[in-house]
N, C-alpha and C positions, 0 to 999 in steps of 0.2 A: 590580623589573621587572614581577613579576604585577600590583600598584595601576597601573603606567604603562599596562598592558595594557584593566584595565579601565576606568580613567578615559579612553582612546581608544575604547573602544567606546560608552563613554553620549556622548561629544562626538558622534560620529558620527552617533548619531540627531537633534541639537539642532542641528547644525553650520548655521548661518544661510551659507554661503557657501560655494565650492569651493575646499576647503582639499585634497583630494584631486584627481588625475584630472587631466584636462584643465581647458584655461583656463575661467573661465562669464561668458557675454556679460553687461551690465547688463539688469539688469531691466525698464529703463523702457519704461513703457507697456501691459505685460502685465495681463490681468487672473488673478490667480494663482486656482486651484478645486481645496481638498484635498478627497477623499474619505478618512473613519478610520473603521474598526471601532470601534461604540460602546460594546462592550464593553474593548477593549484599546487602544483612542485612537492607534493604528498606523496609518500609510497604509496601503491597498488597492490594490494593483496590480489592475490588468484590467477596472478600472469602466469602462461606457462613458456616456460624457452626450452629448444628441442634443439638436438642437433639431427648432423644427417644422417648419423646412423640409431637414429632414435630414442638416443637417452632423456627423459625427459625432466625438467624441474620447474620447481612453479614458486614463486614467492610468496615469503609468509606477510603476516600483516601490516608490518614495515615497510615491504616492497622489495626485501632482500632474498635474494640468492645466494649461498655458501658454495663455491665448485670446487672440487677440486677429484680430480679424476687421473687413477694412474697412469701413463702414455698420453695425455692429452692437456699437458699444464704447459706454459711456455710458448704456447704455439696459435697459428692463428685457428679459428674454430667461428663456421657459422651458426647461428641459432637462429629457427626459426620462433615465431616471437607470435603467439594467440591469448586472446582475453577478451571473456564476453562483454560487451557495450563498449569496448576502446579497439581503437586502430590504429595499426605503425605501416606507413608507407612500403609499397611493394617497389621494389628494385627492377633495373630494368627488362628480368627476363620472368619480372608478375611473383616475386617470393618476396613475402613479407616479414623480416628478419635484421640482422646487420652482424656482419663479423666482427669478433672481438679477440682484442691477445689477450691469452688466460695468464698474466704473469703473475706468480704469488704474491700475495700481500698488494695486490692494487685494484683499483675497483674502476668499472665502467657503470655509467649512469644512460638508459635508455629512457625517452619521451615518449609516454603514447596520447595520442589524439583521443578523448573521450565522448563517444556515443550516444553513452546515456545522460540524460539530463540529471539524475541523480546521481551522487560521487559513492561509490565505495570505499568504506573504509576499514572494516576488519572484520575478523572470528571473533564469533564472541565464546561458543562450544567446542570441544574435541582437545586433541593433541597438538602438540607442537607449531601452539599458535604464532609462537614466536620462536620459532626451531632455526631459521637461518642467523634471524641476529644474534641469536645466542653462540653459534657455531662462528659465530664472525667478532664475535667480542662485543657486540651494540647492546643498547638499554631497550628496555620493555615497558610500559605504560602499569601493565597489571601484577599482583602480585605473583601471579600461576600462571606463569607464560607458557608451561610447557606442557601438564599435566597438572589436572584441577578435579575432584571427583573419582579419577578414574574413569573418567568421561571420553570416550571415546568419540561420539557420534551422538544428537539428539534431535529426533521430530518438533516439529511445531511446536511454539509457548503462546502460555496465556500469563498476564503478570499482574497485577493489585498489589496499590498501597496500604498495607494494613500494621500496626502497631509502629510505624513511624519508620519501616522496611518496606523496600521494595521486594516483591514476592515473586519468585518466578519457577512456573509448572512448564515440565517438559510433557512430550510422548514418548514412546518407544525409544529409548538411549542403549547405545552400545556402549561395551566394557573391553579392557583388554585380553582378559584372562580364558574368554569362551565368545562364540558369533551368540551365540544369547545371555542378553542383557537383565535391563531391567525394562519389564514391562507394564509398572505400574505406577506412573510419575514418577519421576526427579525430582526435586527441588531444592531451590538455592534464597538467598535472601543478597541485597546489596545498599548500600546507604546511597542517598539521594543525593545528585549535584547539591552544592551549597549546603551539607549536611554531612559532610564525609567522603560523599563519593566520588569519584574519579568525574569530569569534564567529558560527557558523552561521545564528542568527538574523538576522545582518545580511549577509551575502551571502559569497561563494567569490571569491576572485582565480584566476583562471585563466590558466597561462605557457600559451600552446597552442605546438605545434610548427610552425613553419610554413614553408613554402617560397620561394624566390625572390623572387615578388611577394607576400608575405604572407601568401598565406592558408592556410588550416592544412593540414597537407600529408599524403599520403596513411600512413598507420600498416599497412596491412596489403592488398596490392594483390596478390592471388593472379592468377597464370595464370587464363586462359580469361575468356568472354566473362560481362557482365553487372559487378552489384555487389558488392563480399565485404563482407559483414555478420560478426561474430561476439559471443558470449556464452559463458557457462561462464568466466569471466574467475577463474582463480585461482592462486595463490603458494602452490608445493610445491619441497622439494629436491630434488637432484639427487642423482645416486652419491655425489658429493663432500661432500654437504652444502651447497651453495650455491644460496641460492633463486632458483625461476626463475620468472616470470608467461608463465604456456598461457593458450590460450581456444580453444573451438569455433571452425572459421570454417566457412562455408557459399557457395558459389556461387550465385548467385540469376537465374532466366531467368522471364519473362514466362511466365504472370500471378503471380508470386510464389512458386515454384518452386522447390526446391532440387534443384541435380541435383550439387550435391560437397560433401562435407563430411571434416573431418579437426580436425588441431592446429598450431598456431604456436606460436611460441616468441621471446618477447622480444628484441631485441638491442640492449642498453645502449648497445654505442658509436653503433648508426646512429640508434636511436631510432626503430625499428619493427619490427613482427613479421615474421620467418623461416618458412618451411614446416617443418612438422615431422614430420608424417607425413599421408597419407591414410585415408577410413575405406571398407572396402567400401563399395556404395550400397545394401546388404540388411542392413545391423546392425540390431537392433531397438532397441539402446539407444548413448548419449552425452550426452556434457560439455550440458548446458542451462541456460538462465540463470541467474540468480545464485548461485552455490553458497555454502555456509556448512559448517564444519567441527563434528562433534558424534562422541564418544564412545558408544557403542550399548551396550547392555546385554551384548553378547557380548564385550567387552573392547577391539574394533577401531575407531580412529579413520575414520571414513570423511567424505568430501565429500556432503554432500547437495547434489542441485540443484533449486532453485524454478523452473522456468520458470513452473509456475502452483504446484498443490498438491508440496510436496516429495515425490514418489515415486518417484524416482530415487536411486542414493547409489552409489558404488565406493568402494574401500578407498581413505586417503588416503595417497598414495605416487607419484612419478611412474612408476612402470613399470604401476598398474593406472590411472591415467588416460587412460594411452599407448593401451590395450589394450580393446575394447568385449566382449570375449567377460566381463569381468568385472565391467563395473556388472549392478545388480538393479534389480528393479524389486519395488514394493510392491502384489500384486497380489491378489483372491479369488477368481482363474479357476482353476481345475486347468489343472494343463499337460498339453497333447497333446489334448485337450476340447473345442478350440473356444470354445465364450462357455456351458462346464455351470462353472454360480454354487458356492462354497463357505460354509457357515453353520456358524456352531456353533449346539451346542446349544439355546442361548435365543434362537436365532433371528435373530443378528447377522451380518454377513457375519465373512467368516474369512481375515484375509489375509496373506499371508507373502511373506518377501522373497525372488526369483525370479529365478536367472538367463536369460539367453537368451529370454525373453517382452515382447515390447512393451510401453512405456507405455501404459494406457489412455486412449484418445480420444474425442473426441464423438462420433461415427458409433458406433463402438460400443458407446458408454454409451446413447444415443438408444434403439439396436437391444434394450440389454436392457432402459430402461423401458418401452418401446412393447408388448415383449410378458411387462412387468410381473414380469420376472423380479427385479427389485430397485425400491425406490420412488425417486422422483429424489431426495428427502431425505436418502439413503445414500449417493449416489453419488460418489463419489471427485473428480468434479469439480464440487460443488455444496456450499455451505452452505445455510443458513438462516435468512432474516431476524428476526430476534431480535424486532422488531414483529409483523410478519403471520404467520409460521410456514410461508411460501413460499421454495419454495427459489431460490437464487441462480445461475445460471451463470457458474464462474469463467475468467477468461482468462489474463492472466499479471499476476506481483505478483513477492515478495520473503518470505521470512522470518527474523528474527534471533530471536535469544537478549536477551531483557530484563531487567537487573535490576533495574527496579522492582518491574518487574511477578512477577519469578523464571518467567517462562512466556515460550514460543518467538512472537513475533506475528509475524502476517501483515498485510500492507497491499497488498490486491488488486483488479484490475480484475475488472467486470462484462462478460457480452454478453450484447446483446437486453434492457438493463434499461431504465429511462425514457429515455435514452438508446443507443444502440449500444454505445460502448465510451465511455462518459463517466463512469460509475459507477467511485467508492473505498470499497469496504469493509475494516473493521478485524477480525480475528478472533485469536484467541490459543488454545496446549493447551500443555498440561504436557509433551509428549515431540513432536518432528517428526513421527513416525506419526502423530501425532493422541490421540482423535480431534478432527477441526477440525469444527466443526458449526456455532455459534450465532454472526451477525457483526450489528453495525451500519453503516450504510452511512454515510460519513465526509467524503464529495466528491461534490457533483454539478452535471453541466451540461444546458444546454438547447441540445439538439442540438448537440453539441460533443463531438470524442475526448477523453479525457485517457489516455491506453494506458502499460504498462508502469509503472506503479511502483515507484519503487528506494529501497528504505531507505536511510538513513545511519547504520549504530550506530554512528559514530566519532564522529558529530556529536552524540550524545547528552548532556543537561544535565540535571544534579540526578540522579546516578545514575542515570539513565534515563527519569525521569519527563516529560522532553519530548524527542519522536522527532523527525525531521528526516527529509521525504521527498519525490521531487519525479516525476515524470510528462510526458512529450511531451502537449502542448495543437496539437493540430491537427484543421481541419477532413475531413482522412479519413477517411473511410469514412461521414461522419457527414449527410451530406446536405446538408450547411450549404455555400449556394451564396455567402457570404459571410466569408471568411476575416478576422480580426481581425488588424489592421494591424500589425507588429511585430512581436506576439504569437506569429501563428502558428507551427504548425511548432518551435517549443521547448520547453524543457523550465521549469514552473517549481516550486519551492519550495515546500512546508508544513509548518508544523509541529503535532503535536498532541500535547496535554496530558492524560496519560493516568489520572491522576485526574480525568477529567469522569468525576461519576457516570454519565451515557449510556452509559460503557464497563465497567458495571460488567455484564459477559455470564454468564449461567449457565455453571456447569463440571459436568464430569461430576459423578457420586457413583456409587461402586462397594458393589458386597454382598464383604463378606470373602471368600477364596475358601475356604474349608473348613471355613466358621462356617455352622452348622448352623441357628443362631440367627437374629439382626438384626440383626447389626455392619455398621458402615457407614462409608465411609471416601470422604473426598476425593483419597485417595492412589492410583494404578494399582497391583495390584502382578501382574505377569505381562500374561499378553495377554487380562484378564478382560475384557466388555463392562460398558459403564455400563449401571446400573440406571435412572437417570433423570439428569435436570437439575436444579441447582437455583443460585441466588446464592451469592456466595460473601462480597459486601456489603451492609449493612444499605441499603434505602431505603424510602421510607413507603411504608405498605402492607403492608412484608414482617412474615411471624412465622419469631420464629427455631425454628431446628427443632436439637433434642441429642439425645444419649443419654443414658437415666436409667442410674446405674453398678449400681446392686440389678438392674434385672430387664434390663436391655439393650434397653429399650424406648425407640423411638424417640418425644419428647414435644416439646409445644410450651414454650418456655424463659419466663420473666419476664425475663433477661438475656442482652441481644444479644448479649455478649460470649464468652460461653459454647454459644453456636451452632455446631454441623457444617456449619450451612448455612442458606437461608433460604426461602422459600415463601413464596408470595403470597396473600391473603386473597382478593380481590377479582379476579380478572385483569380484568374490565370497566373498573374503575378506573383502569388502566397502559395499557388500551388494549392488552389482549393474552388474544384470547378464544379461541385456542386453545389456550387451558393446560390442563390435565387434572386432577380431584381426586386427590389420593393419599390410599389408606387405609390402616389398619391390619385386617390380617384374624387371626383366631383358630381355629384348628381343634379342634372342638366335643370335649370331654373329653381330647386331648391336650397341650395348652397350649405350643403351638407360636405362634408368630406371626411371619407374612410382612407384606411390603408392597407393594402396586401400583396400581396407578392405575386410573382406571375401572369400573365396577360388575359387573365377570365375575370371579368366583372365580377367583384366579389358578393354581391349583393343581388336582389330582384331591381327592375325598373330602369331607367336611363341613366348610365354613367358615365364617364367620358374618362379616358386615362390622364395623368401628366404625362408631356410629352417625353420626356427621359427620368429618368428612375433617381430614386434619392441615394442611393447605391445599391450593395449586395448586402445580405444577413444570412444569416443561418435559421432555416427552416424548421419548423416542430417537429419532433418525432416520427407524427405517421404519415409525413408527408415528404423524409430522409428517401430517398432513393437504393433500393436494393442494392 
């Protein structure tokens, strides 16, 4: 059964015909136009090719293009050739494109160079996901290549395995029949790789739920006026022991407004959510996007929830889910304070988990760099570009548990980056608290949203080492007075490969905590702060950095293998010049030895520097460079 399984997934991609789906017209006369990643020789969904009097087409999830146009078949014909995160060589007068003869029935295959380190790979929502291969005579992966739901267009998912399905909640979905949809959840259901369902990399089948005239029908339609959106989507028992899928929902009024929020509650036989309780409209905490389950150090399982950085969590249980007087929040304000900041000792914020105090927010994160009470580099809702040493503003994402990687990642949106909200950054830490500091930016568009990010660990392949994760592509918010055909308004598909060295991000390194000495570890143990940053994989450039076991001195190694960590020779070389020296200090007839970075005696008393530095690292937080 598993060989029949996977010898239908490699047919799928080669499949010269619709052996799947719906019927496929003949071909004839078409001029067929793949575009493939030339690094992975895979169609490109979302290329657009243009000619010069503007007619535009853009490939479907294959990578195909169907042309064929009256007065313009037979002949030669430029296209210019765009697509966010890949690039095609510009020509000698700077146009990026290549001429092609349109002759019927023959195809031209374009290469593009890909940007982002993650791969695109399809629609998962809307229309005519698979509109060209079908016009071209090609095979389709899914059973609804074309029309699925009546599903036009759909906002952000939140998805939970519950009754041995994958469960998956839209927002706001367009219909074909009227510009107003359905505004009160979607939903669809799908079988899990190795259980029925489709090889992630090739696409999701999706049953949607659907109504009378077909289209998918409302899951979650609370009282009162406006949209009911919800998130916090998760599967806890009940008294009984018998699991039951909650989720936040929220009432939504103009301009984007929540004026109710509470809990629903699944019902298997109608197949959609029940009211289940209301939340006052003065809680300071609740259920928020994606949650994921983790074991804390004080023995209690609790929910964390992602809406953007995990700082939220309640015990996991349905009676403290029920209940907001009991989630925390992860915070470094004192309570009762106002915005007076907590530090420890070495100068790190200091934060602990809080009941009855607000998530922190931008306005008030704003409020305390502005009067520099914290640097934005520290800030709870900010990393830092692993390139520039600039910090990132986060918006909302996702994070799972990896076992490739054995570390918690993130895959989250940016705002205010080279786009609005277009930017996908990648960042990973050994504990959900963090700390989350140093990311690479993973997706990007040109003037285009890609908002919300939602992992898939189910869909995870080779123990973990290739993620699966997909994002609403629309032109909201984004200035883009040009919406892409199709496309819009959905959600599509990526996967990344998390051995690309480019991911290979500095991790913390901690000072022992009660070692007097220079012991030095990769390991957290308590709520100590990091000493510094450093690699945790070898790449050129780096020297690896040990400990010597006679004097507990930290040295530069002859063998990578034998490394705590690694350090960079050159940062000018990597293209990262705000790295900082790290030295070795001695305290003059004591024979004590510290280490830190920068050329100020880190300590009181007599020190004496090493004469050259053990290499470069990457610096704390609040001590990242504006």
């Amino acid at each position: 059964m598993l060989a029949r399984k996977i010898l239908l997934s490699t047919l799928l991609l080669v499949m010269p015909s619709g052996a799947l789906g719906q019927a496929e017209p003949p071909a004839s006369g078409w001029f067929a136009i793949r575009v493939v990643d030339a690094e992975t020789q895979r169609g490109v969904p979302l290329v657009e090719l243009e000619t010069v009097n503007h007619l535009r087409y853009y490939t479907d999830s294959n990578g195909w293009v169907a042309f064929r146009e009256p007065g313009l078949m037979d002949r030669q014909l430029f296209f210019h050739i765009h697509c966010h995160g890949y690039d095609y060589p510009k020509d000698g007068f700077g146009y990026r494109g290549k001429r092609l003869k349109t002759t019927p029935n023959t195809e031209a295959v374009l290469k593009l160079n890909r940007l982002n380190i993650a791969e695109r790979l399809y629609r998962v929502t809307g229309a005519g996901i698979y509109r060209d291969s079908h016009l071209l005579g090609r095979g389709a992966p899914i059973e609804q290549p074309l029309l699925n739901g009546a599903v036009f267009g759909s906002d952000s998912v939140v998805t939970a395995i519950y009754r041995g399905k994958l469960h998956w909640f839209w927002g706001d979905t367009n219909r074909p029949s009227y510009p107003l949809g359905n505004f009160h959840v979607p939903f669809a259901t799908s079988q899990l790789p190795g259980e029925g369902g489709l090889d992630p990399a090739l696409g999701v089948n999706l049953t949607y739920a659907v109504n009378k005239n077909g289209f998918a029908k409302e899951a979650a339609k609370m009282p009162g006026k406006g949209p009911t959106w919800i998130d916090g989507l998760m599967v806890l028992p009940d008294e009984n022991q018998q699991s039951r899928l909650l989720a936040q929902y929220v009432k939504i009024k103009s301009p984007l407004t929540v004026y109710e929020r509470g809990v629903v509650q699944f019902d298997d036989e109608r197949l959609q959510f029940e009211h289940h309780v209301t939340f006052q409209k003065d809680v300071p905490l609740y259920p928020h996007g994606h949650p994921f389950l983790h074991r804390a150090e004080d023995g209690h399982e609790y929910v964390y929830f992602a809406g953007g950085m995990p700082l939220v969590r309640v015990r996991a249980n349905l009676e403290s889910y029920l209940n907001p007087s009991q989630y925390e929040t992860r915070t470094f304000l004192r309570p009762g304070s106002g915005n007076k900041v907590q530090r420890n000792p070495d100068g790190s914020l200091r934060f602990k988990w809080q009941r009855g105090l607000p998530n922190h927010d931008l306005k008030q994160i704003n409020q305390l760099i502005s009067t520099k009470q914290i640097a934005a580099a520290e800030s709870p809702l900010h990393l830092v570009d692993v390139e520039t040493g600039k910090p990132v503003l986060t918006q909302h994402g996702s994070v799972y548990w990896n076992k490739y990687r054995q570390r918690w990642l993130m895959v989250i949106s940016q705002s205010f980056g080279s786009s609005m909200l277009g930017e996908i950054w990648f960042a990973e830490a050994a504990r959900p608290e963090g700390p989350w500091v140093y990311a690479r930016k993973i997706v990007t568009h040109d003037d285009y949203s890609f908002y919300n990010p939602k992992q898939h660990p189910y869909f995870a392949k080779d123990d973990g080492r290739i993620l699966f994760f997909e994002a609403t592509y629309t032109s909201t918010f984004s200035g883009n007075k040009h919406p892409t055909p199709l496309y819009d308004y959905n959600q599509i598909m990526y996967q990344l490969q998390l051995d690309d060295p480019r991911l290979n991000l500095p991790v913390p390194v901690y000072k022992q905590p009660g070692d007097a000495g220079s012991s030095f570890s990769t390991v957290r143990h308590g709520d100590v702060a990091p000493s510094f940053f450093a690699l945790p994989r070898l790449i050129e450039g780096a020297i690896p950095i040990g400990q010597d076991d006679a004097t507990d001195r930290l040295v530069r190694l002859s063998k990578a293998a034998d490394a705590l960590f690694y350090a960079v020779a050159n940062p000018a070389a990597i293209g990262m010049d705000y790295l900082l020296p790290f030295y070795e200090w001695a305290q003059i007839h004591q024979g004590q030895t510290v280490y830190s970075y920068g050329t100020e005696s880190p300590q009181n008393g007599k020190w004496q520097r090493s004469s050259g530095s053990l290499g470069h690292i990457w610096p704390v937080p609040r001590l990242v460079a504006p």
